[in-house]
N, C-alpha and C positions, 0 to 999 in steps of 0.2 A: 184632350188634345194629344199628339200623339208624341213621340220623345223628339223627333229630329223638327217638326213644327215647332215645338214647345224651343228646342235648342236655338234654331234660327229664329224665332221672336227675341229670345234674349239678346241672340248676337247683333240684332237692327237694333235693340233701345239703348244694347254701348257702343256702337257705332254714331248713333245722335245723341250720344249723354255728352256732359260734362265733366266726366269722371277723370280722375287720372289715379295713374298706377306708378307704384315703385318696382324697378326692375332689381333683380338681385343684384345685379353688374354694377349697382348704383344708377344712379338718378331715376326721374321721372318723370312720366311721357304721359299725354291726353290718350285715351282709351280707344276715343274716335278719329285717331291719326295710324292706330297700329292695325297689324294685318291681323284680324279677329274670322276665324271660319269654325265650323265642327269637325274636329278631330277624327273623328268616323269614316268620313268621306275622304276624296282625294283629298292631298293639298292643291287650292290655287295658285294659276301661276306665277302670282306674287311671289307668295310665301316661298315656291320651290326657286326662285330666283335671288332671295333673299338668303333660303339656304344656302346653296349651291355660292355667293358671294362669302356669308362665313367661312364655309368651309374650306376655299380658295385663301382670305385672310387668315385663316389657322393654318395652313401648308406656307404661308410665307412667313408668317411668324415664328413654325417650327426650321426651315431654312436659316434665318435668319440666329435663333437660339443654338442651331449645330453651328455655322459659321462664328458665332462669338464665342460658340465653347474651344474650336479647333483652333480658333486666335489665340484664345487664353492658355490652351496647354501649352503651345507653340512659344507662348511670349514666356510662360514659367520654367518651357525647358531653357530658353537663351538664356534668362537669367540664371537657373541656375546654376550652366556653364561659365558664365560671365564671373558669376561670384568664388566658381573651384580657380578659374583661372587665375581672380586675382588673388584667392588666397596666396596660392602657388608665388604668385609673381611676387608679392611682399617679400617673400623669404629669401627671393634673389636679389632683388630689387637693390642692395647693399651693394653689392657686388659686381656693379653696372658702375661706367667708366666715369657716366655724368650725375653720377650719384654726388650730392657736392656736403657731403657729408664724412669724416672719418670712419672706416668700417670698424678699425679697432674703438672707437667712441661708441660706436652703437649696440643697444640691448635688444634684442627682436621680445616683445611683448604678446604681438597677435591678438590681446583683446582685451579692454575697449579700443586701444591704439594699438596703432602696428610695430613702432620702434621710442625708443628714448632714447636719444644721445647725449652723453655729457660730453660736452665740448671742448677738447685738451685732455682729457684723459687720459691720451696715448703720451704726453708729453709733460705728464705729471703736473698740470696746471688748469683745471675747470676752469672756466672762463663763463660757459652756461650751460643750463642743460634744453634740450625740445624736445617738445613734446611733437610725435612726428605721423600721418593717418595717411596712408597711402591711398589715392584712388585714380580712377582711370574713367576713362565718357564721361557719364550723364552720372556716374554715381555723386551722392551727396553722405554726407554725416549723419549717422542716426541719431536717433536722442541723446544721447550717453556720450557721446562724442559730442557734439553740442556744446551740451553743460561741461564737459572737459575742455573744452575751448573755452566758453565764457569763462571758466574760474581762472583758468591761464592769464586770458585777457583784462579780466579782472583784480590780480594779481591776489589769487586768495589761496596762496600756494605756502604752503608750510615746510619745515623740517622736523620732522621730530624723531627722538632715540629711543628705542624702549629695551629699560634693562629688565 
């Protein structure tokens, strides 16, 4: 029998089998549901229609991958603006009229928190000290700041002297 006879016999008995197959993409599909031809010859216009579909979903998927990467840089440069500016701003931020804090009270820290003020200290009389985290928008507390909050809150706040 001769090779492309012999190939189209097989291709008709998985076209009426029962067979299924595992795709490497995952899952699996009935043998006699997928577009089965001899590679030798043209493609049918199935399969070239089927192509021509992939290859249209791979051009919107690659759109779509430049589009969320141009996002991503876009959104990494704001912040990282955002985060120079408020460094900046913290160190003025004292020195702002509705600052309702003493500026002679205040220590600039920068990190984990941004200031500690002892309160009366310009007046020779502490009264208390805060813990102080300046932010601005949508920023929130990172970790560390957090937990310096809870242990405040929690009052598990110590003095100690080391000689």
């Amino acid at each position: 029998m001769p090779i492309n006879s012999r190939t189209e016999e097989i291709i008709n008995q998985l076209k009426n089998s029962d067979i299924w197959a595992e795709c490497p993409c995952g899952g699996e599909f009935k043998l006699s549901e997928a577009i089965l031809f001899d590679g030798t010859r043209p493609f049918p216009p199935e399969a070239l229609e089927s192509k021509e579909n992939f290859l249209n979903e791979l051009k919107e998927r690659e759109k779509e991958l430049k589009k969320q990467r141009k996002l991503a840089t876009e959104k990494a440069l704001i912040t990282t603006k955002a985060v120079n500016i408020g460094k900046n701003l913290e160190k003025i931020l004292p020195t702002l009229k509705d600052f309702c804090w003493e500026l002679c009270d205040c220590r600039f820290l920068g990190d984990p928190l941004d200031l500690i003020t002892f309160n009366g200290l310009a007046c020779n009389k502490i009264y208390s000290i805060s813990f102080i985290e300046i932010k601005s928008g949508g920023a929130r507390l990172n970790n560390h700041q957090k937990m310096i909050k809870d242990a405040v809150e929690d009052k598990k706040v110590s003095y100690k002297e080391y000689k």
